[in-house]
C-alpha positions in Angstrom: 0.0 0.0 0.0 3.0 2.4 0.5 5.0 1.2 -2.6 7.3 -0.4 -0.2 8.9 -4.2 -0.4 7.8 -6.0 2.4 11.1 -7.7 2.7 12.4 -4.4 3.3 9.8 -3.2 6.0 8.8 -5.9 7.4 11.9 -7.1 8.7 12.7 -4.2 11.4 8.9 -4.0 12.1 9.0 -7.8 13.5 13.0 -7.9 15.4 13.6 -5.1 17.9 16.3 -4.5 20.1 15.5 -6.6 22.8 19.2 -7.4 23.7 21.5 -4.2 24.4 18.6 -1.7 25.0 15.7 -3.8 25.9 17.7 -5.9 28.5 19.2 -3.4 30.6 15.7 -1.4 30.4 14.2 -4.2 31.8 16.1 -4.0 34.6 16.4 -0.3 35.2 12.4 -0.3 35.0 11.5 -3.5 37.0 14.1 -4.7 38.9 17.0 -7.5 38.8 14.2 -10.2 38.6 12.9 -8.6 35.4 16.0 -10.0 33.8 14.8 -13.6 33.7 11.7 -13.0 31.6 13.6 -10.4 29.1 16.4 -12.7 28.4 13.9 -14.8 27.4 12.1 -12.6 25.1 15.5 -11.6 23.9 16.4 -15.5 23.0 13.3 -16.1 21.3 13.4 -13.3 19.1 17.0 -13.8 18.2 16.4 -17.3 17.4 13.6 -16.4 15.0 15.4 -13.8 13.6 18.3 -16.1 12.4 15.7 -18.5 11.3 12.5 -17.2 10.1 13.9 -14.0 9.4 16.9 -15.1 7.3 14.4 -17.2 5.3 12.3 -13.9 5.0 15.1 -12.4 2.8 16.3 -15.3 0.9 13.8 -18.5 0.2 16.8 -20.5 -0.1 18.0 -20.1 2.7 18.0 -23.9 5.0 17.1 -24.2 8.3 19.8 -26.8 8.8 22.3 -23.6 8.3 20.9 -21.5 11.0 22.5 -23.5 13.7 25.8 -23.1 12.3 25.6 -19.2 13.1 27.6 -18.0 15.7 25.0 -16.0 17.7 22.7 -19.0 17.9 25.6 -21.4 18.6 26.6 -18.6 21.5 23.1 -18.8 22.8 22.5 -23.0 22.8 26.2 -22.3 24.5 25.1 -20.3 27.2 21.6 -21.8 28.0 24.0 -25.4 28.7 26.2 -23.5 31.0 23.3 -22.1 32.7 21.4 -25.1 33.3 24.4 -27.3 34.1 25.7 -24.7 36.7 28.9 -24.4 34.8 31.5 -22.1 36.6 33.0 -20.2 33.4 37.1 -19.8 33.7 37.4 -16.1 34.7 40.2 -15.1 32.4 37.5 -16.8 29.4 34.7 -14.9 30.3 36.9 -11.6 30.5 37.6 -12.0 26.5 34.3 -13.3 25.7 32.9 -10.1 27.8 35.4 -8.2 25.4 35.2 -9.5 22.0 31.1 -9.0 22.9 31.1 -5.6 23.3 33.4 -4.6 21.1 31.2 -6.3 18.2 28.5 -3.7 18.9 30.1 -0.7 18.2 31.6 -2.7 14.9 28.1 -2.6 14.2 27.3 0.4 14.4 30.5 1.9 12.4 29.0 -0.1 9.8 25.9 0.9 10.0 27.3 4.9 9.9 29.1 3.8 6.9 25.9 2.9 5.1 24.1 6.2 6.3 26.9 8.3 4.6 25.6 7.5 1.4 21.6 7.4 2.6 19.9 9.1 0.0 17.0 11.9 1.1 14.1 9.5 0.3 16.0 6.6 2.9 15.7 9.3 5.5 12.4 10.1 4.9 11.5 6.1 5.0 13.2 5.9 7.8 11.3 8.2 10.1 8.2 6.3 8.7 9.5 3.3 9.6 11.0 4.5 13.3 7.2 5.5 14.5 5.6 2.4 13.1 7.5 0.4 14.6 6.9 1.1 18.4 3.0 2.6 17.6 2.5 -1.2 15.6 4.7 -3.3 18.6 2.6 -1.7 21.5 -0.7 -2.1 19.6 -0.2 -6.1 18.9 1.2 -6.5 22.5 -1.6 -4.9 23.9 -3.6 -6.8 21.7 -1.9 -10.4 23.1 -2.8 -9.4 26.5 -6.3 -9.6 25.8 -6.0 -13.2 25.1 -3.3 -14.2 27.3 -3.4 -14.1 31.2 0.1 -12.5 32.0 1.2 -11.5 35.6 1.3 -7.6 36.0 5.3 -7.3 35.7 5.2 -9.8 32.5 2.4 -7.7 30.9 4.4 -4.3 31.5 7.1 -6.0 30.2 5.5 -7.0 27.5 4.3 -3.6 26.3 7.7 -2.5 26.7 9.2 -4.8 24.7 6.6 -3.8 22.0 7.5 -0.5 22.1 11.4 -1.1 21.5 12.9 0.5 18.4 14.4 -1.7 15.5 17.9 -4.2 16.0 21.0 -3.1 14.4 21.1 -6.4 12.8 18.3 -5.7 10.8 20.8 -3.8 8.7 23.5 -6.2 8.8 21.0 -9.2 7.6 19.4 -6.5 4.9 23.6 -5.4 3.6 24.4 -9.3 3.5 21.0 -10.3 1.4 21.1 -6.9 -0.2 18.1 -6.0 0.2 17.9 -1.5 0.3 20.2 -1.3 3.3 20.2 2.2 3.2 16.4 2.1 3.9 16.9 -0.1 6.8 19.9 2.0 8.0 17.6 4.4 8.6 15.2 3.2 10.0 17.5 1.7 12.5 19.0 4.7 13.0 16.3 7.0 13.6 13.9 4.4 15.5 17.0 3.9 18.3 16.4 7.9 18.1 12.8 8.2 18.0 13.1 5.9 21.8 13.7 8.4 23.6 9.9 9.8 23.0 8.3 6.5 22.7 10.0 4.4 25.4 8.8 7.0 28.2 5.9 6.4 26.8 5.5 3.1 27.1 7.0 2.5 30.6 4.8 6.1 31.9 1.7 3.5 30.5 3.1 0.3 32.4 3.9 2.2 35.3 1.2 4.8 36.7 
């Protein structure tokens, strides 16, 4: 209806960033026992995203592939520590802490990169796609609490969660299937700016 490709919109619509803003939002706004139920959400999404949402781009892509990706091999990793009450070797968890956060901001260099060369009408698709994004996310989560009896600190988080703005790996998986990474970029961009009017939002909803 907007002369858009849908595997262009749809993408950052359905994966948000759950994991380096959602996470430690979870916890600023509900507490150290809100972590539990984010990482959660944060898992699940991830694991759809390197499944479903790789096969969104590209048809051809096999689901017997997906498991040899490093973030989903990195999160079967760290669910078997967790449940086997692993003790991690402190000098390995320093560089895996390392070479972790050092891989965000590799993203987001990239992600500059492709906005240097944005043209006008990217920008202007962007901003579409940065208040869709949270307006859509809170209206289905709101929607799914209708149907599903959630306890009060899972159905804030919930809306919350709706309300986050798109991943940075949207771009990365729309630059590697080539499909108009400079729309994406922006949208990326400006929906992680665009949270800072809708995420007060959201969490003034979840909690008056």
């Amino acid at each position: 209806l907007i002369g858009s490709q849908p595997k262009t919109l749809v993408p950052p619509m359905m994966f948000n960033n759950c994991g380096n803003l959602g996470l430690p939002l979870a916890v600023l706004a509900f507490g150290e026992s809100a972590l539990a139920p984010a990482v959660v959400m944060f898992v699940v999404s991830n694991v759809i995203h390197f499944s479903y949402g790789a096969w969104l781009l590209d048809h051809h892509t096999k689901l017997t592939t997906v498991w040899r990706s490093p973030s989903i091999l990195a999160t079967i990793a760290g669910l078997a520590v967790g449940f086997l009450g692993i003790e991690v070797w402190p000098p390995l968890l320093m560089s895996i802490e390392m070479v972790g956060d050092i891989s965000i901001p590799l993203m987001l260099f990239a992600l500059g990169v492709r906005l240097a060369d944005s043209r006008i009408s990217a920008v202007g698709f962007g901003l579409f796609g940065a208040v869709l994004r949270p307006v859509v996310g809170m209206a289905l989560a709101w929607a799914l609490l209708q149907m599903l009896e959630l306890p009060p600190r899972e159905q804030a988080l919930l809306l919350v969660f709706g309300a986050l703005p798109p991943a940075v790996l949207n771009y990365m998986f729309a630059e590697r299937y080539d499909q108009e990474p400079d729309k994406v970029a922006s949208m990326v961009l400006i929906g992680n700016l665009a949270a800072v009017v809708f995420l007060p939002i959201a969490l003034a909803l979840v909690l008056d």
